[in-house]
N, C-alpha and C positions, 0 to 999 in steps of 0.2 A: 335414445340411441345416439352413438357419439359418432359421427362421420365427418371425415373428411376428404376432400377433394383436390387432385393435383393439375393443376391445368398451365399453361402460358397465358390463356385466355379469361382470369378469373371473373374479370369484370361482366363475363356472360353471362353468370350464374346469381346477376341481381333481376335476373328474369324469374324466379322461383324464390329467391329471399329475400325479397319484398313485395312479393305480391302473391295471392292464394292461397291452395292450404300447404305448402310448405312456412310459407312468413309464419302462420296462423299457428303452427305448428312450433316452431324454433320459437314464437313471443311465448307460447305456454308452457314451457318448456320439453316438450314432446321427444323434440329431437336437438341435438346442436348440428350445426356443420360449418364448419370451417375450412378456406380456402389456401391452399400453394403455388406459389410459384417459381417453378424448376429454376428461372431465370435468377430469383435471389441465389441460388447459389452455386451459379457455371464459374468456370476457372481464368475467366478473361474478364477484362473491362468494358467489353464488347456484350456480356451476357450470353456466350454462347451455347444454344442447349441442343444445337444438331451438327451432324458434319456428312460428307460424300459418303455413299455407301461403298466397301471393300467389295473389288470386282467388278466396279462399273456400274451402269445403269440407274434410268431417270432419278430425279427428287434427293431428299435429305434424313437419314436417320438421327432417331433421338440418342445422344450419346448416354450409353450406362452409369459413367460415373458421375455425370449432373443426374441422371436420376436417382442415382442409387441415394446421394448427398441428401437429396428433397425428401426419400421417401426416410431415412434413419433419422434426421430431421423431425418427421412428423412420428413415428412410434415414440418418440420423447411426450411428446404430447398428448397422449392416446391414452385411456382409460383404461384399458385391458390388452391383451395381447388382441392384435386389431388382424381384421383377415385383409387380403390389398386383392382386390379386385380390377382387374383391366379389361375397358372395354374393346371389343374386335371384331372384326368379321369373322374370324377362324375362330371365336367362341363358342360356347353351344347356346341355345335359343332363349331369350331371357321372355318368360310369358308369367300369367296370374298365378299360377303354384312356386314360379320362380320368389318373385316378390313375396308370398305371405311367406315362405322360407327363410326370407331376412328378416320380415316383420316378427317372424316368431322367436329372433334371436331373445338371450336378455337386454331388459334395458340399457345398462352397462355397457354393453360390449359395441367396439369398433368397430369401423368400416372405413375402409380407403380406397378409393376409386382417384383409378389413373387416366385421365382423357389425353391419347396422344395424340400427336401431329404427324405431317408428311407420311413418307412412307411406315412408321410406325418406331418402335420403340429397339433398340439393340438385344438379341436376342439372349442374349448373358445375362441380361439385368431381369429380363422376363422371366429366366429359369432359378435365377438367383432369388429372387422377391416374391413374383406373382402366386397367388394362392390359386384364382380361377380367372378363368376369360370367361366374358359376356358377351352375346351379340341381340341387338336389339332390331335384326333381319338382313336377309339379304342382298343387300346395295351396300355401297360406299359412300362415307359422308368427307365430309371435310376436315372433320376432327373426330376425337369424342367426346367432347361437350357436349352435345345433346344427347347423346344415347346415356350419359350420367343424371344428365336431368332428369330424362325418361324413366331410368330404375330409381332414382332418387324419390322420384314422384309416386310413382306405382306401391314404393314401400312405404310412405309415410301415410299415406293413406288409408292404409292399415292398418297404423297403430293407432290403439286407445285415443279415444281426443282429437285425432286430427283433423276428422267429418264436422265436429260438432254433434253427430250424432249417427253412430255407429250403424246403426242400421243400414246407413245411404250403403254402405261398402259393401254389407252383404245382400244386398237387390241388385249390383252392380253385371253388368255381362263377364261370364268367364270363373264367376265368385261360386257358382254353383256346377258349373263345365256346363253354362246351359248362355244364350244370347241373353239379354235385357228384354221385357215386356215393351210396349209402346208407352208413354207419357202422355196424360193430358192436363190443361190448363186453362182459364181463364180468358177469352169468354166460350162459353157453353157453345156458342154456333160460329163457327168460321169461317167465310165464303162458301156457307150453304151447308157445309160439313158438320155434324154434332157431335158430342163427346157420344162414346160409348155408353147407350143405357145404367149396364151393368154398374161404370165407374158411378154413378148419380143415387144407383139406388139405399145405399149403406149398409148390404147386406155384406160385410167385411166376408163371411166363410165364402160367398160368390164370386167378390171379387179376388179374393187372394187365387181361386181356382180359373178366374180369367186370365190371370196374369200368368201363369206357371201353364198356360194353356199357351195363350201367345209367344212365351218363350221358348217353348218347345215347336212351336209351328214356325218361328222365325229362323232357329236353330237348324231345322229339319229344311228348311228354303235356302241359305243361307250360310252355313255352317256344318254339313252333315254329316263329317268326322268328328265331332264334338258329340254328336250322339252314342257314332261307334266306341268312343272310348269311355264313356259313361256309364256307370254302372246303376243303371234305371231304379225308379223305387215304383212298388205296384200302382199309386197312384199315377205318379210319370208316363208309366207304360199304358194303362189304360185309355190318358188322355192323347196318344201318342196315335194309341189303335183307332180311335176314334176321328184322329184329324187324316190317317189313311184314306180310312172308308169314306171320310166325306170328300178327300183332295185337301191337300192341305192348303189355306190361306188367312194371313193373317189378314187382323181388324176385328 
């Protein structure tokens, strides 16, 4: 997958491209991504890529035409006709069916994600360019460099190769609309605490039904709109009816 990133801030984004599974990911070639910045190509010697917003009131907007430069700029470079992605608050909610909806693109195909500043981007160049807004929740950050990370990450993790072994993605929470099972490790007794029987005995058909047991009990504690919008399998529901009658709790 070919992505790139528009930021003033690129140099943040050596937090994810050299280390974890995005590094792990762009060495294998899994995914590329490549960085911008708007500032190469503002109209002053000054590098200027915001100005006073029209009509008053606090902070600094991103001027349209430094954007617009940056982003006709990078479709030069782009693999395919590339979709441009900006993240927002005023986006809709970027969650796990969000991401495997990118992951599921073709390999091939492009992605450009716009991380602005200040009060946010000129709203010309938004209607001019943008394809979709993203929001990665309801608060306000500082920029959107982390919330590009954050989708950044979520989808690479999806594709082919990027685990080292696919499975980890689909046991993950949210991967099945169900929470994660609990983890255990090494050593067997922890401040009096033991591993769960079950995980010890090797009976794989018992344990895989502990686990899809806990998920559902942690989900149902936890999480229990993720139930409602779950379209149960009879196994599910059974072990569901089950953790009722007895009160639900995990362990």
């Amino acid at each position: 997958m070919d992505i790139h990133v528009i930021s003033i801030f690129p140099e943040m984004f050596s937090a994810i491209t050299e280390h974890g599974v995005i590094a792990r990911a762009i060495k294998q070639g899994v995914i590329s991504l490549s960085l911008h910045n708007p500032r190469d190509y503002a109209n002053d010697r000054h590098n200027t890529v915001d100005g006073r917003p029209y009509g008053g009131g606090p902070g600094m907007v991103m001027m349209p035409d430094v954007m617009a430069k940056t982003v006709e700029a990078v479709f030069e470079k782009t693999q395919s006709e590339p979709k441009v992605i900006y993240v927002s608050p005023q986006g809709q909610r970027f969650d796990h069916k969000a991401a495997a909806g990118f992951a599921s693109l073709p390999s091939n195909d492009s992605l450009i994600f716009i991380a602005g500043r200040y009060e946010g981007i000129d709203e010309r160049f938004i209607v001019r360019y943008v394809d979709e807004e993203w929001s990665v929740g309801d608060y306000v950050l500082s920029g959107g460099e982390l919330p590009v990370m954050i989708m950044v990450d979520a989808i690479a993790r999806l594709l082919p190769s990027s685990l080292g072994n696919d499975e980890s993605a689909k046991q993950d929470s949210f991967a099945q609309g169900l929470l994660d099972c609990p983890h255990y490790t090494r050593p067997e007794t922890f401040e009096g605490e033991s591993v769960p029987t079950v995980l010890l005995s090797g009976d794989h058909k018992a344990i895989e039904q502990w686990r899809l047991k806990q998920s559902l009990s942690r989900t149902q504690l936890r999480r229990p709109e993720l139930l409602e919008a779950k379209a149960l399998s009879v196994q599910e529901r059974k072990l569901l009816d089950e953790l009722e009658k007895k009160g639900t709790k995990s362990g």
